[in-house]
C-alpha positions as a Markdown table, in Angstrom:
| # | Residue | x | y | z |
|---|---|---|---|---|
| 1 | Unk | 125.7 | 86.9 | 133.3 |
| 2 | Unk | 129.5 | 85.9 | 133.0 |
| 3 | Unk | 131.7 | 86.2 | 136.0 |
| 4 | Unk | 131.7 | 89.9 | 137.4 |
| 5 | Unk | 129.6 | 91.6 | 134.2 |
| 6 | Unk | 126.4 | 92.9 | 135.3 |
| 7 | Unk | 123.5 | 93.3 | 132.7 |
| 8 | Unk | 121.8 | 96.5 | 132.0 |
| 9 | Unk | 118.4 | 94.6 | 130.5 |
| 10 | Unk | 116.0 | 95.5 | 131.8 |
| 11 | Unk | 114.5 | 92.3 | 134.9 |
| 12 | Unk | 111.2 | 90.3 | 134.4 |
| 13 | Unk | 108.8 | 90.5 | 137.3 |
| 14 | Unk | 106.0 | 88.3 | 136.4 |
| 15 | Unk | 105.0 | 85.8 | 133.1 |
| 16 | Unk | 100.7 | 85.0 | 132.6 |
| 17 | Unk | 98.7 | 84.0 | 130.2 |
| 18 | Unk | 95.2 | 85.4 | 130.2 |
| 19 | Unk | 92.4 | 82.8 | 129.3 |
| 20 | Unk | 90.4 | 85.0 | 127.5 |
| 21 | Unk | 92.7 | 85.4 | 124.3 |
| 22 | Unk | 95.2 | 82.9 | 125.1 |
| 23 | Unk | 97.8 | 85.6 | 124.8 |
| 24 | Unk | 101.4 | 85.7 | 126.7 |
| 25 | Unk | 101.7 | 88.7 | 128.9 |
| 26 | Unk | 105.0 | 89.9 | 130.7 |
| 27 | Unk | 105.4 | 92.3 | 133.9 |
| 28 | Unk | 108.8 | 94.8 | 133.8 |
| 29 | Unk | 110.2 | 96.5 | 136.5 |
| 30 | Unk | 111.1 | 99.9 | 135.8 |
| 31 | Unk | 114.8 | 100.4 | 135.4 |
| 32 | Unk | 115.1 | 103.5 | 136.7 |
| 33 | Unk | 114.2 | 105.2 | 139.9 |
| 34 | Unk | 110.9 | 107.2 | 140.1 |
| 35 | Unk | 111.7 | 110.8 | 139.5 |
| 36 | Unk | 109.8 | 113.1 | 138.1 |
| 37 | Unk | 112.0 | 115.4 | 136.9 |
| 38 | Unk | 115.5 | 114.8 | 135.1 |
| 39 | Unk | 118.1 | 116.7 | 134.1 |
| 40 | Unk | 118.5 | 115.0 | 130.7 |
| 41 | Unk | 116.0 | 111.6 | 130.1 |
| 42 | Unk | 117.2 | 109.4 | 126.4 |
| 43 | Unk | 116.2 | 106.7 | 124.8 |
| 44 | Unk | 119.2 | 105.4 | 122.6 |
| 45 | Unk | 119.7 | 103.0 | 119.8 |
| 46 | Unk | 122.7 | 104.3 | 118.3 |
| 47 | Unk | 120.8 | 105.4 | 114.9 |
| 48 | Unk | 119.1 | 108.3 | 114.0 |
| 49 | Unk | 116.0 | 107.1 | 116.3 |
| 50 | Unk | 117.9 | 108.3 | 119.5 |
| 51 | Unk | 116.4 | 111.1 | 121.0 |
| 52 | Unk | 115.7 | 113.1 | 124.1 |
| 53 | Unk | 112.5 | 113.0 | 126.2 |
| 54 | Unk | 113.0 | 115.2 | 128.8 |
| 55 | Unk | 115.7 | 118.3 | 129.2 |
| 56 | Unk | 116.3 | 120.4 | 132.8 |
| 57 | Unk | 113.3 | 118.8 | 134.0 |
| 58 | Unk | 110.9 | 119.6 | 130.9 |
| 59 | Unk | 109.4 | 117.0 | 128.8 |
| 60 | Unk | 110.2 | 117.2 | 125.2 |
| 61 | Unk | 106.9 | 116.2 | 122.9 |
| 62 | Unk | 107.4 | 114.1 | 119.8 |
| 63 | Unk | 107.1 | 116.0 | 116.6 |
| 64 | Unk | 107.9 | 113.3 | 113.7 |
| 65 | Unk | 109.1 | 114.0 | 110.6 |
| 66 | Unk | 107.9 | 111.5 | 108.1 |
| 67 | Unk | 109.3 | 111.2 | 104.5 |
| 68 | Unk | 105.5 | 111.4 | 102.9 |
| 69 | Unk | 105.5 | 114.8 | 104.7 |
| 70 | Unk | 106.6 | 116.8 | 101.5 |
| 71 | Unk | 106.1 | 120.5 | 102.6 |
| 72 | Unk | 108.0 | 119.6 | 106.0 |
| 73 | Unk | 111.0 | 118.4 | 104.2 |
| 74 | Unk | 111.0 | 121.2 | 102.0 |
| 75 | Unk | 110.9 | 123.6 | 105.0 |
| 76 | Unk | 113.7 | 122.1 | 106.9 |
| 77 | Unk | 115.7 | 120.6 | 104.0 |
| 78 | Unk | 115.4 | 123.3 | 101.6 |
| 79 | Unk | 114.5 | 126.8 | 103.7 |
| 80 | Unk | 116.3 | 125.8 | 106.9 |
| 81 | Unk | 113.6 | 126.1 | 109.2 |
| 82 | Unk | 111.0 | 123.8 | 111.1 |
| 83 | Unk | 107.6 | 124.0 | 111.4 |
| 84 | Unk | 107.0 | 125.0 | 114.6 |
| 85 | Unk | 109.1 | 125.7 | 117.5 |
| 86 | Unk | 107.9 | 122.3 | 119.1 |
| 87 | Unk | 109.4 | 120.6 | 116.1 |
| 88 | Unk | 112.7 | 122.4 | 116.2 |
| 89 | Unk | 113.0 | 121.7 | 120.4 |
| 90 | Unk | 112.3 | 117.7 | 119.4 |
| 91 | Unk | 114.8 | 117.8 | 116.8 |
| 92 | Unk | 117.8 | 119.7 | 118.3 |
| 93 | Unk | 116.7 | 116.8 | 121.3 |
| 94 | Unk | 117.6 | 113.9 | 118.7 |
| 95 | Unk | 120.9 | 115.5 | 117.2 |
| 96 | Unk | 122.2 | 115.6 | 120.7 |
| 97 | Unk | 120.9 | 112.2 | 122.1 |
| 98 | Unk | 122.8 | 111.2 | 118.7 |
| 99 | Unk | 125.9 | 112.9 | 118.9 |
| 100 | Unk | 126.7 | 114.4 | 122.2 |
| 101 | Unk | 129.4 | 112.6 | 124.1 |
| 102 | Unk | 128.5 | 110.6 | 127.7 |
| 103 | Unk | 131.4 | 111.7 | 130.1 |
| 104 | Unk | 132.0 | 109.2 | 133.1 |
| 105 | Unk | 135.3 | 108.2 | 135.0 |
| 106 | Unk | 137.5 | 105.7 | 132.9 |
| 107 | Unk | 136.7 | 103.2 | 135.3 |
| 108 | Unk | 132.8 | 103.6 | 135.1 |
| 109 | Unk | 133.0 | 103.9 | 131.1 |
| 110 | Unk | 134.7 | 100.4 | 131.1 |
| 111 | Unk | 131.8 | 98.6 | 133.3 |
| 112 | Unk | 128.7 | 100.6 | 130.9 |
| 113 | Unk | 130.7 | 99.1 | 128.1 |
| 114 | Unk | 131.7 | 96.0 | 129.0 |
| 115 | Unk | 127.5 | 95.2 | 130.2 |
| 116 | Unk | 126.9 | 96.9 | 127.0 |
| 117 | Unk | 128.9 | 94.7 | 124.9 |
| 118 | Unk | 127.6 | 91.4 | 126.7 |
| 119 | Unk | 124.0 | 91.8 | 126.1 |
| 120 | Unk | 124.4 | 92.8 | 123.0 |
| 121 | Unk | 125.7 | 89.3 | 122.4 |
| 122 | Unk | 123.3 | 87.6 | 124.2 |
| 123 | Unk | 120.5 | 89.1 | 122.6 |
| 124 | Unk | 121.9 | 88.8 | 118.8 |
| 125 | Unk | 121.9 | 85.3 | 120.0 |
| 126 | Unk | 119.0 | 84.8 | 120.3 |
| 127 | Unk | 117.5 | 86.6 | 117.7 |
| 128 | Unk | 116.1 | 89.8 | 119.0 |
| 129 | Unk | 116.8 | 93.6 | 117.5 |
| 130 | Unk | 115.3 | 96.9 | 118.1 |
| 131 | Unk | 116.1 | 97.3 | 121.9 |
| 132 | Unk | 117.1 | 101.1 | 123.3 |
| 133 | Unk | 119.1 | 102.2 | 126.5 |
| 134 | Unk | 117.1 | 104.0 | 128.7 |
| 135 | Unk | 119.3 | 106.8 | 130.3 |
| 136 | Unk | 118.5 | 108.9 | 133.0 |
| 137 | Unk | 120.6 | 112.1 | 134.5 |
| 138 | Unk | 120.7 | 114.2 | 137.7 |
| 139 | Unk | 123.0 | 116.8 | 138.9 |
| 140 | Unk | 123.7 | 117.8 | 142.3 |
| 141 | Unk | 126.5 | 120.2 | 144.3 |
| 142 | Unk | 129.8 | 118.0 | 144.9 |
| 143 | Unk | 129.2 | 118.2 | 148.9 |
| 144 | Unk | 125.5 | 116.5 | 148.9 |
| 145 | Unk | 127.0 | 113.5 | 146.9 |
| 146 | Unk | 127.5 | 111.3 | 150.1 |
| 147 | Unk | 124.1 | 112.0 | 151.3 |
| 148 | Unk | 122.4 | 111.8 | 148.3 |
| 149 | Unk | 123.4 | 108.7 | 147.7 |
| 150 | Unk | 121.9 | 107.7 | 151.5 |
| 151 | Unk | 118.5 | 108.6 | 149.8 |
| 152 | Unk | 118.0 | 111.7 | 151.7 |
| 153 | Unk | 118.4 | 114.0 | 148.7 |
| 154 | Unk | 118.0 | 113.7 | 145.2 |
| 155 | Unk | 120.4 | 110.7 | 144.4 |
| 156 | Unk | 118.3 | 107.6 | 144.9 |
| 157 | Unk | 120.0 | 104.3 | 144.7 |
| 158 | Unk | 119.5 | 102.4 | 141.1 |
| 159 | Unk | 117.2 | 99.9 | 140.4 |
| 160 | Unk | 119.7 | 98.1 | 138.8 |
| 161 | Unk | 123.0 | 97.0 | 140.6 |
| 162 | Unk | 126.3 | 99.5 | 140.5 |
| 163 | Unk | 124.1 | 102.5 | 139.8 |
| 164 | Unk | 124.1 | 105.5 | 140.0 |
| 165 | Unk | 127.4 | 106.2 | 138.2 |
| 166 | Unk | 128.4 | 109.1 | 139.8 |
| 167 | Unk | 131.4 | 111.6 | 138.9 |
| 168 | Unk | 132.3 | 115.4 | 138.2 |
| 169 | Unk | 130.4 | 117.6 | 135.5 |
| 170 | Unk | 132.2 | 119.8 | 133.4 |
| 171 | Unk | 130.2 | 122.4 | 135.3 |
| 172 | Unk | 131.6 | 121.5 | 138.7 |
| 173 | Unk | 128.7 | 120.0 | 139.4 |
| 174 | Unk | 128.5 | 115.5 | 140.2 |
| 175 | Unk | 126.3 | 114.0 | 137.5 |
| 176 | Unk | 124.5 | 110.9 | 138.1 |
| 177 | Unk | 123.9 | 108.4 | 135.1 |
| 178 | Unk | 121.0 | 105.8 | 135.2 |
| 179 | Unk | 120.3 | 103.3 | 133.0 |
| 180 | Unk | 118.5 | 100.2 | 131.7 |
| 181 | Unk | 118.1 | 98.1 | 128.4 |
| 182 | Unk | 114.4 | 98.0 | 127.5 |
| 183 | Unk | 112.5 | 96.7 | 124.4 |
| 184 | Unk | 114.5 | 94.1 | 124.2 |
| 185 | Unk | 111.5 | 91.3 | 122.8 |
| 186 | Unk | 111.6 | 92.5 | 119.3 |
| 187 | Unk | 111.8 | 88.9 | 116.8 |
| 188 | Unk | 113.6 | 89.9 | 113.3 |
| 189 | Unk | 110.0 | 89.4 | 111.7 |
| 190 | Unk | 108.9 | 89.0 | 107.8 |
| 191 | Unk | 107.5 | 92.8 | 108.7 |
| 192 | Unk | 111.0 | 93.9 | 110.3 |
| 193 | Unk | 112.7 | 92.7 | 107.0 |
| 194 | Unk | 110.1 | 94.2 | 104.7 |
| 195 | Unk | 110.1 | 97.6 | 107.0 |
| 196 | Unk | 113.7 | 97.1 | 106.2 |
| 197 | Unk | 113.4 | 97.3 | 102.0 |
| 198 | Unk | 111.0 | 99.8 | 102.2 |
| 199 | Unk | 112.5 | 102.5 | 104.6 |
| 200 | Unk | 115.9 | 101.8 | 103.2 |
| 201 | Unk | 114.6 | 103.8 | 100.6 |
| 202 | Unk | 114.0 | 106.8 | 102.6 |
| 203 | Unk | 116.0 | 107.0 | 105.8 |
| 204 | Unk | 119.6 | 108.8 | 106.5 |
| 205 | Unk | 122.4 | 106.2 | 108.1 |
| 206 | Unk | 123.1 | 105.0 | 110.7 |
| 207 | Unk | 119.3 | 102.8 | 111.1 |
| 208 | Unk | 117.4 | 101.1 | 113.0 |
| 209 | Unk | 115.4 | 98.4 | 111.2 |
| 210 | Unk | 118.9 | 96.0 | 110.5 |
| 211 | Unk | 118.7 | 92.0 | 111.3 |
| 212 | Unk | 120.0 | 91.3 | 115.0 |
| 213 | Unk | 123.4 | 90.2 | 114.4 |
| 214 | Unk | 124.2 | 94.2 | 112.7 |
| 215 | Unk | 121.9 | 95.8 | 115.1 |
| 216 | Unk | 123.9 | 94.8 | 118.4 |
| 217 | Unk | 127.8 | 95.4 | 116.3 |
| 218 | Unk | 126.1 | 99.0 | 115.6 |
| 219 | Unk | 124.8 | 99.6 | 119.1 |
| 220 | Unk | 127.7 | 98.6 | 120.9 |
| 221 | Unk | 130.1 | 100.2 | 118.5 |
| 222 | Unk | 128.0 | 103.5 | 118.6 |
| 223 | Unk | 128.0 | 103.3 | 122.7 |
| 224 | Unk | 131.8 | 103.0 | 122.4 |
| 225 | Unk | 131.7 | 106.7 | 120.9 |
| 226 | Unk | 129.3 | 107.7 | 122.7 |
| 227 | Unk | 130.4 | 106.6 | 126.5 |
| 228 | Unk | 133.7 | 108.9 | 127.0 |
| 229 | Unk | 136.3 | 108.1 | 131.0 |
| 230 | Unk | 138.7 | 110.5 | 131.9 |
| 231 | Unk | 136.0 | 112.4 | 134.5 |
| 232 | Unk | 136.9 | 113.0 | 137.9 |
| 233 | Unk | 135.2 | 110.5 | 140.6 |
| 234 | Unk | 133.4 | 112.3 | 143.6 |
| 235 | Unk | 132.0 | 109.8 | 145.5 |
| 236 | Unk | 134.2 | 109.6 | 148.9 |
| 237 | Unk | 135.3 | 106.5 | 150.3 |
| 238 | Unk | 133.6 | 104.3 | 151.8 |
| 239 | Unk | 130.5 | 105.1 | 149.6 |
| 240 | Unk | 127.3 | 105.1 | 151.7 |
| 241 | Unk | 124.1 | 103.4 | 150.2 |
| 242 | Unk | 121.3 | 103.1 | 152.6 |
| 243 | Unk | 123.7 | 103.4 | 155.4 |
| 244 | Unk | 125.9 | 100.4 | 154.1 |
| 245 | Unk | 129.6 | 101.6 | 154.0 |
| 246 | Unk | 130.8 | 99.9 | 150.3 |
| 247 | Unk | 134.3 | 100.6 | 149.7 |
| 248 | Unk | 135.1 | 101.5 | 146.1 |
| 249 | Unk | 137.1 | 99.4 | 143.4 |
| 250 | Unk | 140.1 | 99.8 | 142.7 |
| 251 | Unk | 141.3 | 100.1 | 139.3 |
| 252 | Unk | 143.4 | 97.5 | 139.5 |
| 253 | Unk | 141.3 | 95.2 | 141.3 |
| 254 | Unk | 138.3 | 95.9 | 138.5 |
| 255 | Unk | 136.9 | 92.9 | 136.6 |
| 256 | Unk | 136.4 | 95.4 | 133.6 |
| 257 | Unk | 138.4 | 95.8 | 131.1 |
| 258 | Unk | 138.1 | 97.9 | 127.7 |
| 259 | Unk | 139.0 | 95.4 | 125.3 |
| 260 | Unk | 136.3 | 92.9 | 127.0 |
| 261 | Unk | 133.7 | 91.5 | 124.5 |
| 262 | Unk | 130.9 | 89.0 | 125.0 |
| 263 | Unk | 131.0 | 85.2 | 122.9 |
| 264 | Unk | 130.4 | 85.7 | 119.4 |
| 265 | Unk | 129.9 | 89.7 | 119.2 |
| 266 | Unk | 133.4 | 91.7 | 118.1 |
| 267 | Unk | 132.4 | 95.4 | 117.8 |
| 268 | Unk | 133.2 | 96.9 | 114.8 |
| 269 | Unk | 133.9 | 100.3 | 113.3 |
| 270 | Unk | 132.6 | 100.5 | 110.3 |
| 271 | Unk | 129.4 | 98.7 | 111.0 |
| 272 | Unk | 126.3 | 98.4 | 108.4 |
| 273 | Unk | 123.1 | 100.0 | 108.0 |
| 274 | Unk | 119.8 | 99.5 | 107.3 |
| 275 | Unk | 116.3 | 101.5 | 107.6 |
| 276 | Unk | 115.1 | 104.0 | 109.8 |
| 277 | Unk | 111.9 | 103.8 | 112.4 |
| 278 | Unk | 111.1 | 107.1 | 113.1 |
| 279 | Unk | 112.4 | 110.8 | 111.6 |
| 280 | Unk | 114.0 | 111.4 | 108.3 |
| 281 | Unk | 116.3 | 113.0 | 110.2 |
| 282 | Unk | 120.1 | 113.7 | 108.3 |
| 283 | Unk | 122.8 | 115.7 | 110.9 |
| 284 | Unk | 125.1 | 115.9 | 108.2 |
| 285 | Unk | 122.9 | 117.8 | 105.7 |
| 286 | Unk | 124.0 | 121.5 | 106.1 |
| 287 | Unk | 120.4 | 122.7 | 105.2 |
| 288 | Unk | 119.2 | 121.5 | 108.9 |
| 289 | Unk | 122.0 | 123.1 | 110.4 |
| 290 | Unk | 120.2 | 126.2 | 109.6 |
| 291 | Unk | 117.9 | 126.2 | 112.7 |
């Protein structure tokens, strides 16, 4: 990384190759801690794949919507209504992975953004697409915060350095984010490209299926959006992980800054499209508003 930015991909734990096929295998660590149950669990990529897979501790089941699926597009386009309750659940999940806002302290948002921004750059660099933040939430009362975050309660310590980002819910509560970038290995293939004319045809904007270089300017940009400061921090000074008094940073003393970008990616507003992987999923038609 460059100077005091830390990366959010996701860290390589082992490389082999197995003899039998003569294929290249990779180990990953998991980028989150290992709870069971979350408050809110997403896997973003700033399109219309985003979507949430588990809500107040409840895993939310995948019911796709595909565009050959012509009496399921009929029901929700047309008549306003899903097919089954599952399929409703999984697609209110997705418009709010999509669209709700992220609130963190000012502070916070400009480190997410700024790691954000950097390997975003890095890996239009080097050619790779398709890769989704990971991003794990837990609440807890305002007064457990210092020893949660001790490992006694139910704030571990990240997997990945800086985390959690703690500060104050909207509900009074502290809200813990937790995050990684994963599936970050995808090549911008002859199959991508063709994946790209063909679903082009079919899928609402913003997508998925775009070369790298537009793919990180519309996942950073969309992250911008989506990552709001102005929260109130709650962890008390010094902070307390595993017993190690950290004091916090100032704001002046931060390495972070909002208008930070990584070599050779300038984030955009009005960033391209191109094709969708999964739902043919439209927020802006009034039809599925109908729920």
């Amino acid at each position: 990384m460059s100077g005091d930015v830390t990366s959010l991909l996701c860290r390589f734990l082992l490389h082999f190759k197995r003899p039998e096929d003569g294929k290249d295998y990779v180990v990953m660590g998991n980028c989150l801690p290992g709870y069971k149950e979350w408050h809110g669990l997403y896997d973003l990529k700033g399109c219309r794949d985003d979507k949430t897979m588990m809500e107040h501790g409840k895993p939310i089941p995948e019911v796709h919507m595909r565009f050959w699926n012509v009496g399921m597009q009929v029901q929700q386009h047309v008549l306003g209504t899903h097919k089954s309750p599952e399929r409703e659940r999984y697609y209110l999940g997705k418009k709010r992975a999509f669209q709700e806002p992220l609130a963190t302290t000012s502070e916070h948002c400009e480190q997410i953004l700024a790691s954000i921004r950097y390997d975003c750059g890095w890996l239009a660099q080097h050619g790779l697409m398709d890769y989704s933040l990971v991003l794990g939430t837990r609440t807890c009362n305002l007064e457990e915060v210092g020893k949660e975050m001790n490992g006694e309660r139910g704030l571990k310590t990240g997997r990945l350095p800086n985390q959690p980002w703690v500060s104050k819910h909207e509900d009074g509560q502290a809200i813990a984010y937790y995050m990684g970038l994963i599936d970050f290995l995808q090549e911008w293939t002859p199959n991508k490209k063709a994946a790209a004319v063909i679903k082009g045809c079919f899928a609402p904007k913003p997508v998925a299926t775009i070369s790298p270089e537009r793919y990180a300017v519309q996942f950073a940009t969309h992250m911008e959006k989506h990552f709001v400061g102005g929260s109130d921090p709650v962890v008390p000074s010094p902070l307390l992980v595993n017993g190690i008094a950290i004091p916090p940073l100032s704001s002046s003393s931060s390495a972070f800054s909002s208008n930070w970008t990584s070599p050779k990616l300038r984030v955009h507003e009005d960033s391209e499209s191109g094709a969708n992987d999964s739902d043919n999923d439209d927020y802006s038609n009034p039809h599925k508003e109908q729920l």
